[in-house]
N, C-alpha and C positions, 0 to 999 in steps of 0.2 A: 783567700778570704773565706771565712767559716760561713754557710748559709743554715738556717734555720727554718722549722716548718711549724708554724700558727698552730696552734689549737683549737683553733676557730673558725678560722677560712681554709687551715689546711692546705696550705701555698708554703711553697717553698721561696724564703726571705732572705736578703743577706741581713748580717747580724746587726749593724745598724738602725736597722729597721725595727730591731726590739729594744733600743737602750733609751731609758726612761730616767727620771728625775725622781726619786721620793718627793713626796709634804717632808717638811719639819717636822710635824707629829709622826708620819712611818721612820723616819730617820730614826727619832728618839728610841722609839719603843722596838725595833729593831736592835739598834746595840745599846738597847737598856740603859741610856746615859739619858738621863733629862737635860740635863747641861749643854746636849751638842748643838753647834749654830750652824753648819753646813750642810747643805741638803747632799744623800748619799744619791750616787749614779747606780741602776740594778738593767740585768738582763728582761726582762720582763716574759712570760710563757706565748704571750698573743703578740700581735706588731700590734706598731702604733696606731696604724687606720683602724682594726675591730676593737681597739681599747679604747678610741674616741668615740665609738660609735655606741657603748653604755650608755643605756638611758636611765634614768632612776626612773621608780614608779610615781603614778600622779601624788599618792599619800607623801610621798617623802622628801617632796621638792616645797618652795616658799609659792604662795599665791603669784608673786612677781612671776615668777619663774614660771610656775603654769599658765598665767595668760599669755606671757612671750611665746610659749610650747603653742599652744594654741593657736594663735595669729598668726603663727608661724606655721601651722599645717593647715590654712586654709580655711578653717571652723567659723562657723556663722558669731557673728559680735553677738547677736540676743543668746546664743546658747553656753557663750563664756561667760557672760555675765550671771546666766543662770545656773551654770558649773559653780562659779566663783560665791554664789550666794549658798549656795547649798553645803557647798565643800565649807564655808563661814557660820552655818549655822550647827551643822556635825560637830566643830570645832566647840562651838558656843556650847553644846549640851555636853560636851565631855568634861571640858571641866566645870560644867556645873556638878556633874557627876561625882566628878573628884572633889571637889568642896566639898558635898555634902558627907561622903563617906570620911573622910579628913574632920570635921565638927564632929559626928557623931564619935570617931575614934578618940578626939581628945573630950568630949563631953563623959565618953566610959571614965577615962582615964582621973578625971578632976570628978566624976561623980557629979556632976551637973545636971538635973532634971528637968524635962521638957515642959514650957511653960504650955498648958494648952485648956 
């Protein structure tokens, strides 16, 4: 039996301990077929315990998903709530942001002047 050593923990693993499942989308785009329906099996560089252990950052997970983060390490209720409203109103100004630059770009574009 072939062992392996993490990239990560830098432990030496037997080889089962790296073999992973692609997504349907890595599968695709992998062997460039859009059409493929089986997800491909791959060796993976880390074992499976340091590649569960990826966290995404707070910005790039769903509010769901950050309050469960949160409840789940123990974090006071009033200051998830107040995570949650702030991280909601950051949200709120960006794409106000974007709208506005969005009008202004199709108001150049149609020649539209500002009623003021």
């Amino acid at each position: 039996m072939e062992s392996i050593i993490c990239s990560v923990c830098k432990t030496t693993k037997p080889r089962k301990d790296f073999k992973r499942t692609a997504t349907l989308a890595q599968t695709k785009a992998w062997l460039r077929n859009p059409l493929a329906s089986k997800r491909m099996t791959y060796i993976g560089k880390e074992c499976n315990d340091c590649h569960k252990q990826t966290k995404r950052k707070q910005h790039q997970i769903t509010p769901a998903e950050l309050r469960k983060r949160l409840i789940n390490e123990g974090v006071n209720l009033l200051k998830i709530e107040a995570t949650l409203a702030r991280r909601k109103a950051l949200v709120t100004k960006k794409k106000s942001a974007v709208a506005r630059r969005m009008m202004r770009a199709r108001h150049a574009l149609t020649g539209v002047k500002k009623n003021s």
